[in-house]
N, C-alpha and C positions, 0 to 999 in steps of 0.2 A: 676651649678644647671641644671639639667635635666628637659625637659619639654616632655612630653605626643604631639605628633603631632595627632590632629582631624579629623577623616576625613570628607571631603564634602558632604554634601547630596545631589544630583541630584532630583531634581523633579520630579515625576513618568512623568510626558507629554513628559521630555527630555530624558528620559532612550529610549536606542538602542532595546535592544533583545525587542523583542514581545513576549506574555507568550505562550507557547503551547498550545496545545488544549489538553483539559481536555478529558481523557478517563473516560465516564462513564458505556462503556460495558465491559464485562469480557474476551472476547477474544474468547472463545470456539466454536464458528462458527456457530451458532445457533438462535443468537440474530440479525435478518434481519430489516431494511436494515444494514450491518456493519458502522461502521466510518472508514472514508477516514482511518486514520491514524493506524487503525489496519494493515487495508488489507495494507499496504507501509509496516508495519513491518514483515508483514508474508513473503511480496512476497522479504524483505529486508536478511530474515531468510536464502530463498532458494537462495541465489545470484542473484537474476533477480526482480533488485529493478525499472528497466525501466520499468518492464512490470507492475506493481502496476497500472501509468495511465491508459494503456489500458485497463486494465481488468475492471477496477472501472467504470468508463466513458461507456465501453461495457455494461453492467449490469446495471447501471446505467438507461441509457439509456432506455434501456428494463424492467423498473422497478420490477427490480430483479424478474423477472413471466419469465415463460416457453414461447416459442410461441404460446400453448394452451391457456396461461391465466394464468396458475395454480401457485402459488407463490412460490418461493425457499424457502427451508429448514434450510439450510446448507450453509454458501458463502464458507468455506474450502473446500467442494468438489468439489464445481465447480473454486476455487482458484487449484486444485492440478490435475483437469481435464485438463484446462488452460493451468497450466504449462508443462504438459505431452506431450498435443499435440504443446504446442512452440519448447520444447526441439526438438521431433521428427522431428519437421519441419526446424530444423536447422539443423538433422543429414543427413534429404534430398537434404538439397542445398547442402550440404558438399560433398554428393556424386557426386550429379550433378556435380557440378563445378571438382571434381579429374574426372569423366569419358569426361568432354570436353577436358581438357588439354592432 
């Protein structure tokens, strides 16, 4: 006679994984201040998932406004400003360091 094995119910208090954070913006870059966990998937999109903290944290910071004051627009464009001038600044040491050697 075959029997059906049950499985355990684990109590939610005792369950491991933590649940995500709930995305309630759309993504489109336009809905300021973003969520943390957009901008980790944009900057995760461009391979330079390191730089998500800085960027966020920087902006952050500076509650998402110009040094004027004036409030941002957009976080993609200053996400893809960002990145532009990170790249660049790594194709700088890169040269530094081949013209020391």
């Amino acid at each position: 006679m075959l029997f059906k094995r049950k499985a355990k119910r684990v109590p939610a208090e005792r369950r491991s994984t933590p649940k995500p954070e709930v995305i309630v913006q759309k993504g489109f870059g336009t809905e300021m201040p973003p969520q943390k966990r957009l901008v980790e998937i944009y900057f995760d999109q461009k391979n330079l998932s390191s730089q998500a903290e800085l960027f966020y944290a920087f902006y952050d910071k500076a509650n998402w406004c110009s040094p004027k004051g004036t409030p941002y627009r957009n976080w993609k464009l200053l996400a893809g400003d960002w990145i532009f001038n990170f790249e660049q600044d790594q194709k700088l040491r890169k040269r530094q360091r081949e013209n020391v050697i």
